[in-house]
C-alpha positions as CSV (number, residue, x, y, z in Angstrom):
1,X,0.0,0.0,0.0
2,X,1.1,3.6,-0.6
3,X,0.2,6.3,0.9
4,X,1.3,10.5,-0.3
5,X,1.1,12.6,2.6
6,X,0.2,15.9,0.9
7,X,-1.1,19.6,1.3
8,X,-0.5,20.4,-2.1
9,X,2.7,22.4,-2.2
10,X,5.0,22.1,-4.7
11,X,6.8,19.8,-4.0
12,X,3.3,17.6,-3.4
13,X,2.5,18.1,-6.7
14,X,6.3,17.0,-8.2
15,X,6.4,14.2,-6.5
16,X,2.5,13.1,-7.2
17,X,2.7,13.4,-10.9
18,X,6.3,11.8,-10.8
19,X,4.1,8.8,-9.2
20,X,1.3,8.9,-12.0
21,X,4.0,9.5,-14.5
22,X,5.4,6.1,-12.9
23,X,2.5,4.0,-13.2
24,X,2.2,3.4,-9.5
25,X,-0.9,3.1,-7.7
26,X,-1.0,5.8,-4.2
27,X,-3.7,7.0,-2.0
28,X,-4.0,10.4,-1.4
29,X,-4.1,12.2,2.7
30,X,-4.8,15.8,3.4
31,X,-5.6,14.7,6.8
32,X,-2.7,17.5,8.8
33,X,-3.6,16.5,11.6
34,X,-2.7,12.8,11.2
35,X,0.4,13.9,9.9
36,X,1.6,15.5,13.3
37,X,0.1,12.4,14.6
38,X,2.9,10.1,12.9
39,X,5.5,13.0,13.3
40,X,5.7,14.5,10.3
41,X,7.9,18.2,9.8
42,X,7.2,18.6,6.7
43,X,4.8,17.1,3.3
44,X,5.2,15.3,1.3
45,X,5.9,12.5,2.9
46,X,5.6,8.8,1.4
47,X,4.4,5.6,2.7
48,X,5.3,2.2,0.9
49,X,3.9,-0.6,3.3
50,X,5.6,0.4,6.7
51,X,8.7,2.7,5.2
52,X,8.0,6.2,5.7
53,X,10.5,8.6,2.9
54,X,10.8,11.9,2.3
55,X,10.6,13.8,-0.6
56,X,14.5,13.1,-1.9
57,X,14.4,9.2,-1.0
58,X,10.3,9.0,-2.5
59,X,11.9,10.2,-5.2
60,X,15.3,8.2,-5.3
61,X,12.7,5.6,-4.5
62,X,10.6,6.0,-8.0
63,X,13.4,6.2,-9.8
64,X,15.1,2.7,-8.5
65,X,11.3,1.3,-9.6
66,X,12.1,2.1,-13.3
């Protein structure tokens, strides 16, 4: 399962369509305060079964995938 943790910034938006771009399957979650709840400084944030990654290794991530 994998989850984008996103309020739409920039950077969101980068690493969504990098995603869609990708062909891989994500949910979507606005949710802020669920966010603070798992300790998040900062969005986006990815989730890929229990590894939580930051924009640079979400990224480094995608592009290992192709």
């Amino acid at each position: 399962m994998i989850v984008l943790y996103t309020v739409d910034c920039p950077k969101c938006k980068v690493l969504e369509k990098k995603l869609e771009s990708n062909g891989i399957e994500f949910e979507k979650c606005y949710d802020v305060d669920k966010m603070l709840e798992l300790g998040f400084k900062q969005s986006p944030q990815l989730q890929v079964n229990d590894k939580i990654m930051n924009f640079n290794e979400a990224i480094k991530w995608i592009n290992e995938r192709g």
